[in-house]
C-alpha positions as CSV (number, residue, x, y, z in Angstrom):
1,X,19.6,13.0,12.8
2,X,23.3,11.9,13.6
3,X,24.8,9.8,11.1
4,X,24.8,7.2,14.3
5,X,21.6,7.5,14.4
6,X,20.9,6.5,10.9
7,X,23.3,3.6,11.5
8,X,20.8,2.2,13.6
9,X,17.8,3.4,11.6
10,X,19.3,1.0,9.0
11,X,19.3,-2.0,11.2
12,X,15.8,-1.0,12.8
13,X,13.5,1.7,11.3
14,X,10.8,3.1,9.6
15,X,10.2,5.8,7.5
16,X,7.1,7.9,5.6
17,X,7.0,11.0,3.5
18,X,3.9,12.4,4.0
19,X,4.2,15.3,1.3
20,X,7.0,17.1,-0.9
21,X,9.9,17.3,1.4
22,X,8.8,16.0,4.3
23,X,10.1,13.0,5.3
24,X,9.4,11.4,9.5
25,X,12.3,8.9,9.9
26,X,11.9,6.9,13.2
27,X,14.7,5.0,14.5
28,X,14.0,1.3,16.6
29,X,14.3,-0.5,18.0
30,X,10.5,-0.2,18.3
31,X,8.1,-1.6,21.1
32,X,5.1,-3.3,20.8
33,X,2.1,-1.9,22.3
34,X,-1.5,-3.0,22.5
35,X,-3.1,0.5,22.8
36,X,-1.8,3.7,20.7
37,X,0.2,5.7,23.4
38,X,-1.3,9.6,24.0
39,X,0.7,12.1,22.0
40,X,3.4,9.8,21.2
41,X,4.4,9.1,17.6
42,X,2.8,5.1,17.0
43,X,3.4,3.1,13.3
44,X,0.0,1.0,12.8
45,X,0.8,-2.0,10.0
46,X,-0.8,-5.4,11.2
47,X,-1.1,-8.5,8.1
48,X,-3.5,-7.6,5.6
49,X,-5.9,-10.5,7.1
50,X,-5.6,-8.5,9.9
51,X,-6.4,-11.4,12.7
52,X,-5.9,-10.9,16.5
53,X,-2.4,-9.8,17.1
54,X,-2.5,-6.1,16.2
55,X,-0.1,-4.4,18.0
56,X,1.6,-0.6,17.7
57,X,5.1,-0.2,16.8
58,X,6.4,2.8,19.2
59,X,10.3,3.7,18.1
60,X,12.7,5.3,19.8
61,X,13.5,8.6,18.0
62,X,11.6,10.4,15.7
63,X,12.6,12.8,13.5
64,X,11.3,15.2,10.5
65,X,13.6,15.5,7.7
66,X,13.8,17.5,4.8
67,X,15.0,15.8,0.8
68,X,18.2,17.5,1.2
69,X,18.8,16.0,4.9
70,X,18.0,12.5,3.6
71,X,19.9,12.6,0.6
72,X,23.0,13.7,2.9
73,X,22.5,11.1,4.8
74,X,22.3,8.5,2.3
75,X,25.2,9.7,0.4
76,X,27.5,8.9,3.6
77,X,27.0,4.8,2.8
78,X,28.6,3.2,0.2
79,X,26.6,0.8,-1.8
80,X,27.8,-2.5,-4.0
81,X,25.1,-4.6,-4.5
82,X,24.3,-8.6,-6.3
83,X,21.6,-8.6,-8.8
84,X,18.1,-10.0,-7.6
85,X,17.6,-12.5,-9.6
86,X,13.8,-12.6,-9.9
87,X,11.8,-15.8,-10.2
88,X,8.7,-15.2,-12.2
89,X,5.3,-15.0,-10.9
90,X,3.3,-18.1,-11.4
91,X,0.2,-18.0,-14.0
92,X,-1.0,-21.4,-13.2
93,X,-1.7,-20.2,-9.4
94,X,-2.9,-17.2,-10.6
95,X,-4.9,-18.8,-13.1
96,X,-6.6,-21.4,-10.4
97,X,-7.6,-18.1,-7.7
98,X,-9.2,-16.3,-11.1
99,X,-11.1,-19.0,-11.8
100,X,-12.6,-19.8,-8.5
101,X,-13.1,-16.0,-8.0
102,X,-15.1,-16.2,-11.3
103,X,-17.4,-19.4,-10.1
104,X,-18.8,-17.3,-6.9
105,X,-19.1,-14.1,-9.3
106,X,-21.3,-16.4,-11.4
107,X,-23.4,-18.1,-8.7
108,X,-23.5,-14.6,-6.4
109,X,-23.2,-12.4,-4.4
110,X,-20.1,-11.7,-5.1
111,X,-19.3,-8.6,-7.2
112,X,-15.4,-8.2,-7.3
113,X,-12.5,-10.0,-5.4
114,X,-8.5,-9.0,-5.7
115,X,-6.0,-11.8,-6.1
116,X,-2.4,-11.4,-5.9
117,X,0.9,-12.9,-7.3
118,X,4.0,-12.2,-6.4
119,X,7.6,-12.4,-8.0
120,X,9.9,-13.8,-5.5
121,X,14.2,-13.5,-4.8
122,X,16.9,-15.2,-2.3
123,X,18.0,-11.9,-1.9
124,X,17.6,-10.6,1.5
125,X,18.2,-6.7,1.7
126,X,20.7,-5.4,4.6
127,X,21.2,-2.0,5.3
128,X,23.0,-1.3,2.3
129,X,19.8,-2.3,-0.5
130,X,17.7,0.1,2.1
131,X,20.1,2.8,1.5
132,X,19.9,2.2,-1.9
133,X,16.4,2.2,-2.3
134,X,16.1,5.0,-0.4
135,X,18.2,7.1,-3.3
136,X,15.5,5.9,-5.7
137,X,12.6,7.0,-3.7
138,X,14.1,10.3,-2.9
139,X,13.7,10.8,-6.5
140,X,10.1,9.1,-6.9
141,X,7.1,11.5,-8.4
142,X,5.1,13.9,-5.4
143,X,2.1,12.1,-6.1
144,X,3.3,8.6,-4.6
145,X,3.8,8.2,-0.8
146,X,6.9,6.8,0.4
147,X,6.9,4.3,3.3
148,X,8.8,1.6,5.4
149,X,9.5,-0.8,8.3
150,X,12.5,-3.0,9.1
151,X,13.4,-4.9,12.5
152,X,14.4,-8.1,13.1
153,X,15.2,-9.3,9.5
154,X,11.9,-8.7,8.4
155,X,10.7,-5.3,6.4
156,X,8.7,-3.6,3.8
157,X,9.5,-0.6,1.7
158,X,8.1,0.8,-1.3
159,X,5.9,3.9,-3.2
160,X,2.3,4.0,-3.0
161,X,-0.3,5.9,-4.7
162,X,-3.2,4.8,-2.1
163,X,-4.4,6.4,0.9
164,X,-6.7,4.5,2.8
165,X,-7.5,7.1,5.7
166,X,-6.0,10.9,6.3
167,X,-6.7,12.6,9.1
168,X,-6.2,16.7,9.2
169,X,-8.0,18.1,12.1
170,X,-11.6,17.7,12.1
171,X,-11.3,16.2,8.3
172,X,-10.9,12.9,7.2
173,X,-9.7,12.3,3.3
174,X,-9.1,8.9,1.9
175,X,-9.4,7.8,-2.0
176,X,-11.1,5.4,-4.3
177,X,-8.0,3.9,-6.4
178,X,-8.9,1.0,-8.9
179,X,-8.7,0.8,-12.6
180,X,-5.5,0.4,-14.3
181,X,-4.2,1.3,-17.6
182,X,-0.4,0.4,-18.4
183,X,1.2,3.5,-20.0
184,X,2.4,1.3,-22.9
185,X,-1.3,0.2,-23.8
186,X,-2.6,3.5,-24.0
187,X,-3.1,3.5,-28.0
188,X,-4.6,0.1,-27.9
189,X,-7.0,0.4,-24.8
190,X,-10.3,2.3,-23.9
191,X,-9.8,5.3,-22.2
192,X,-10.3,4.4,-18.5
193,X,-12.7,7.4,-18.3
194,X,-15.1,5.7,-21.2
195,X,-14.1,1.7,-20.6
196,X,-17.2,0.2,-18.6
197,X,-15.5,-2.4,-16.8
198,X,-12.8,0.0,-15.1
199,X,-15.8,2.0,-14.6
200,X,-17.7,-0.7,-12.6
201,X,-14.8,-1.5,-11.0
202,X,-14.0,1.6,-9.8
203,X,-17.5,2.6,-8.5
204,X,-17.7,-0.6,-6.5
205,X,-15.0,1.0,-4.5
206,X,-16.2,4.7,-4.4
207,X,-19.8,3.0,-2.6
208,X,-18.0,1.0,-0.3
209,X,-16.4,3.9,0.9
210,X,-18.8,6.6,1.0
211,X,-20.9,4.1,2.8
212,X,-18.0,3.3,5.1
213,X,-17.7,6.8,6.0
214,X,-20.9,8.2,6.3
215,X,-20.7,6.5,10.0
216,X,-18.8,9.0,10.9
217,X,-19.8,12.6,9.5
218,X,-21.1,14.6,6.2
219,X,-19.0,12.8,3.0
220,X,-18.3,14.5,-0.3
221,X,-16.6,12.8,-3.0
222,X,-15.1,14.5,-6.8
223,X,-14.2,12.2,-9.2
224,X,-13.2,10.3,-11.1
225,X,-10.0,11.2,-12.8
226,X,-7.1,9.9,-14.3
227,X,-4.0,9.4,-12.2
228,X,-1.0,9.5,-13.9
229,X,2.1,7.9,-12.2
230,X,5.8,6.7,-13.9
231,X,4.2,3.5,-16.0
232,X,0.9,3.6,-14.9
233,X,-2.7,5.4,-15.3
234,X,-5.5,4.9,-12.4
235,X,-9.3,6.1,-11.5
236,X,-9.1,7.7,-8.7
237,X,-12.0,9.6,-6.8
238,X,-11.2,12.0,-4.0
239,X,-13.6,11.7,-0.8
240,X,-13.5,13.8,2.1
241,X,-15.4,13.5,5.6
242,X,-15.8,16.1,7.6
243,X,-16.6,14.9,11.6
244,X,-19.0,17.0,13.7
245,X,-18.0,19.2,16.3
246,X,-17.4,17.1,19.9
247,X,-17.9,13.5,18.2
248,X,-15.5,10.8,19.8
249,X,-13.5,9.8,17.0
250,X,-10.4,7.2,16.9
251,X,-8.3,7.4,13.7
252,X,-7.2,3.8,13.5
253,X,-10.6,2.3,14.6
254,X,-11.6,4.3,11.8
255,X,-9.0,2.7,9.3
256,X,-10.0,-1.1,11.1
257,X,-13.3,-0.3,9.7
258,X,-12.2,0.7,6.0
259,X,-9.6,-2.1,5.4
260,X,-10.0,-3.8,2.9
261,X,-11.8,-1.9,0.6
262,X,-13.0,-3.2,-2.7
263,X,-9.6,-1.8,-4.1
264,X,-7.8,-5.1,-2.7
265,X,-10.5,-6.8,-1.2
266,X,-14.4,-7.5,-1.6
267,X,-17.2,-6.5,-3.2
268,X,-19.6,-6.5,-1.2
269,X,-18.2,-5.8,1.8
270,X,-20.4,-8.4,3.8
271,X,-19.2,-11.2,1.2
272,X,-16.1,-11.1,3.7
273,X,-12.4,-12.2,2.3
274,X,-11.0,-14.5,4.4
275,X,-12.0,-17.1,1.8
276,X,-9.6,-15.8,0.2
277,X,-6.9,-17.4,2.0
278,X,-7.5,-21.0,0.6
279,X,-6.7,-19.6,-2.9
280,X,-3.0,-19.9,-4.2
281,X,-0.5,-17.6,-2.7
282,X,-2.9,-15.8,-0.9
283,X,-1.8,-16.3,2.6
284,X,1.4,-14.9,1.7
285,X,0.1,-11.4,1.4
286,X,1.6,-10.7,5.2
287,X,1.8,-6.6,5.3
288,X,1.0,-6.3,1.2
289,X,-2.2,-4.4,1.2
290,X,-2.4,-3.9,4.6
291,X,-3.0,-0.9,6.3
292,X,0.7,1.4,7.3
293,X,0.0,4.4,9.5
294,X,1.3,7.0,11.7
295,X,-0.1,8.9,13.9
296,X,2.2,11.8,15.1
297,X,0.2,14.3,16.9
298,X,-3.3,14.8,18.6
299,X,-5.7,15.0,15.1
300,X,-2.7,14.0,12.8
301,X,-2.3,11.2,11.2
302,X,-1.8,9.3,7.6
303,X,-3.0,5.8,6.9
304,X,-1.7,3.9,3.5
305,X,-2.5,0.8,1.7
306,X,0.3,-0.4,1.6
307,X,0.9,-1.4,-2.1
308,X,3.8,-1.0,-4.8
309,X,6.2,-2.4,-2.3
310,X,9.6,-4.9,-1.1
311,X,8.7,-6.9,1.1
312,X,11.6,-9.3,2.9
313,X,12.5,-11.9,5.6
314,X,14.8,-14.0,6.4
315,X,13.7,-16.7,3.3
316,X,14.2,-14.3,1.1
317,X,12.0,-10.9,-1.0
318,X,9.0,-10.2,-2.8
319,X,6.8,-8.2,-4.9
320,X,3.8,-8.2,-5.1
321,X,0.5,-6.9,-7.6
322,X,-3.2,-7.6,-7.6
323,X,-6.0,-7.2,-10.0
324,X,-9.3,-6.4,-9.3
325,X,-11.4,-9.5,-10.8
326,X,-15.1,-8.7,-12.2
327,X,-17.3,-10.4,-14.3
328,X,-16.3,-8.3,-17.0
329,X,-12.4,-9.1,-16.8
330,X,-9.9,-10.8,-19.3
331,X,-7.8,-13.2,-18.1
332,X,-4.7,-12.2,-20.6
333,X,-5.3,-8.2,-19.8
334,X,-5.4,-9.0,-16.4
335,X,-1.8,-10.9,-16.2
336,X,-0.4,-8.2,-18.2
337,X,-1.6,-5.3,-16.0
338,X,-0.1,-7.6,-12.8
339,X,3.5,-7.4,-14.9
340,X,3.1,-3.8,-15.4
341,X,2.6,-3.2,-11.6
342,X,5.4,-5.3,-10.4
343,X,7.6,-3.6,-12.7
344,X,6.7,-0.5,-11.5
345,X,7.6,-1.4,-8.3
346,X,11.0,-2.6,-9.3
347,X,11.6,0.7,-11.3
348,X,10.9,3.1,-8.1
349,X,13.1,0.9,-6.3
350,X,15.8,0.3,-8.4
351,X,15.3,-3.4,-8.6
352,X,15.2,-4.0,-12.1
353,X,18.0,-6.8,-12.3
């Protein structure tokens, strides 16, 4: 990549890494499309209520980089930056979508719902806060997956641990991510291994998805384990799907039909979650929890949740965290763990002040 090139990528671009150094970088401006072109790379990241207006973003460059490429790259633009100047997340919204997930627990059938808060900023990040997020990510741990999309004044980019759909040949892999432990609570928490609600919690998401996926082929799952990321500890079980021999398959059908999963939406499925737009700040979720893929070649593709994340217009940024509310949950331990996500966040990116 030309450092032209990049120029532009700042004003228009996207941007995934898929593993340890491997970075795709794809340079706009990009196209809309209403059917995933053959053999072309094509970025997948509707709302998370996903709606009518899917499209397909289709750039015009792609390129695979390497750390060292990136970090050259980077290096080449200056960067002098104003603080952000967070406004706190409200508890009184939050407070009101806890409750009235609460009432329909209570009265059934609901299970679980995820609400979400966000901390919000004037701030309004041009091509010199990407660069400089980008030199934090290059240093974020393997185990988080780096991705973005800017045009037109409007973007996300952030570090998630979640993989909502892989697809690697005839294989599909995706994850069940829910339970949270912040690092700092460790001594005074309930392993998240032995704590029953995280348990529930978590296995409400592993059925979802092996029920999910057992349209499509033979599904194994191992788990759960402990996830360890920079201020964080999760439950995370590993599934895999493995698709006969000659079966039709479309990867982001596939993904239509996972999102959301328990993990930020539902539980059960059927309940359905656009109810949850008439709760506080729930509409303003946009692309936070919604699915981010790429597809760049015949049977390869990676599909994110698109959590732990900047998001930005021309109003102004945000960042968002959810919680997974059960019948079980506290409403103090819940606040706290939103905190500890959205400072995550800020960490990764270098957004702290």
């Amino acid at each position: 990549m030309k450092p032209s090139n990049f120029t532009n990528f700042l004003e228009s671009g996207a941007l995934l890494r898929s593993g340890p150094n491997n970075w795709f970088l794809l340079e706009g401006p990009f196209t809309a499309a209403t059917e995933k072109p053959y053999q072309k790379p094509a970025l997948y990241h509707p709302d998370f209520f996903v709606g009518s207006s899917e499209k397909y973003w289709i750039p015009e460059s792609f390129y695979r980089l390497t750390d060292e490429a990136l970090r050259g790259l980077v290096q080449t633009v200056p960067t002098s930056l104003p603080p952000m100047n967070w406004q706190p997340a409200e508890l009184e919204s939050f407070s009101a979508s806890y409750k009235a997930i609460l009432e329909r627990i209570h009265h059934g059938p609901l299970r679980k719902a995820v609400p979400i808060v966000f901390e919000k900023s004037t701030v309004v990040p041009g091509p010199e806060r990407i660069v400089a997020m980008i030199k934090e990510l290059l240093k974020a741990p393997a185990n988080l997956y780096v991705f973005g999309f800017w045009q037109n004044d409007k973007g996300i980019l952030g570090a998630t641990p979640e993989v909502l759909l892989k697809q690697e040949g005839r294989v599909l892999k995706t994850m069940a991510l829910a339970g949270t432990c912040p690092k700092e609570d460790e001594d005074s928490r309930t392993s998240l291994l032995e704590d029953p609600k995280e348990r529930y919690e978590h296995d409400l998401v592993v059925q979802d998805i092996l029920q999910s996926l057992a349209n499509y082929g033979e599904v194994r799952a191992q788990g759960p384990q402990i996830l360890e990321l920079p201020t964080l500890y999760h439950l995370k079980t590993d599934i895999e799907c493995t698709l006969p021999a000659g079966k039709d398959f479309s990867f982001f059908n596939a993904c239509r039909a996972l999102h959301p999963t328990p993990a930020l939406g539902v539980s059960p499925r059927d309940y359905g979650y656009e109810w949850m737009k008439t709760l506080p700040e729930q509409v303003e979720r946009r692309g936070f929890g919604a699915p981010w893929g790429l597809s760049w070649g015949e049977d390869e593709a990676l599909c994110l949740v698109a959590i732990r994340n900047l998001q930005w217009e021309p109003a102004g940024s945000r960042i968002g965290s959810g919680c997974g509310v059960v019948a079980q949950s506290d409403l103090k331990q819940e606040w706290r763990e939103l905190l500890q996500k959205r400072n995550s966040v800020k960490k990764v990116l270098g957004l702290e002040s």
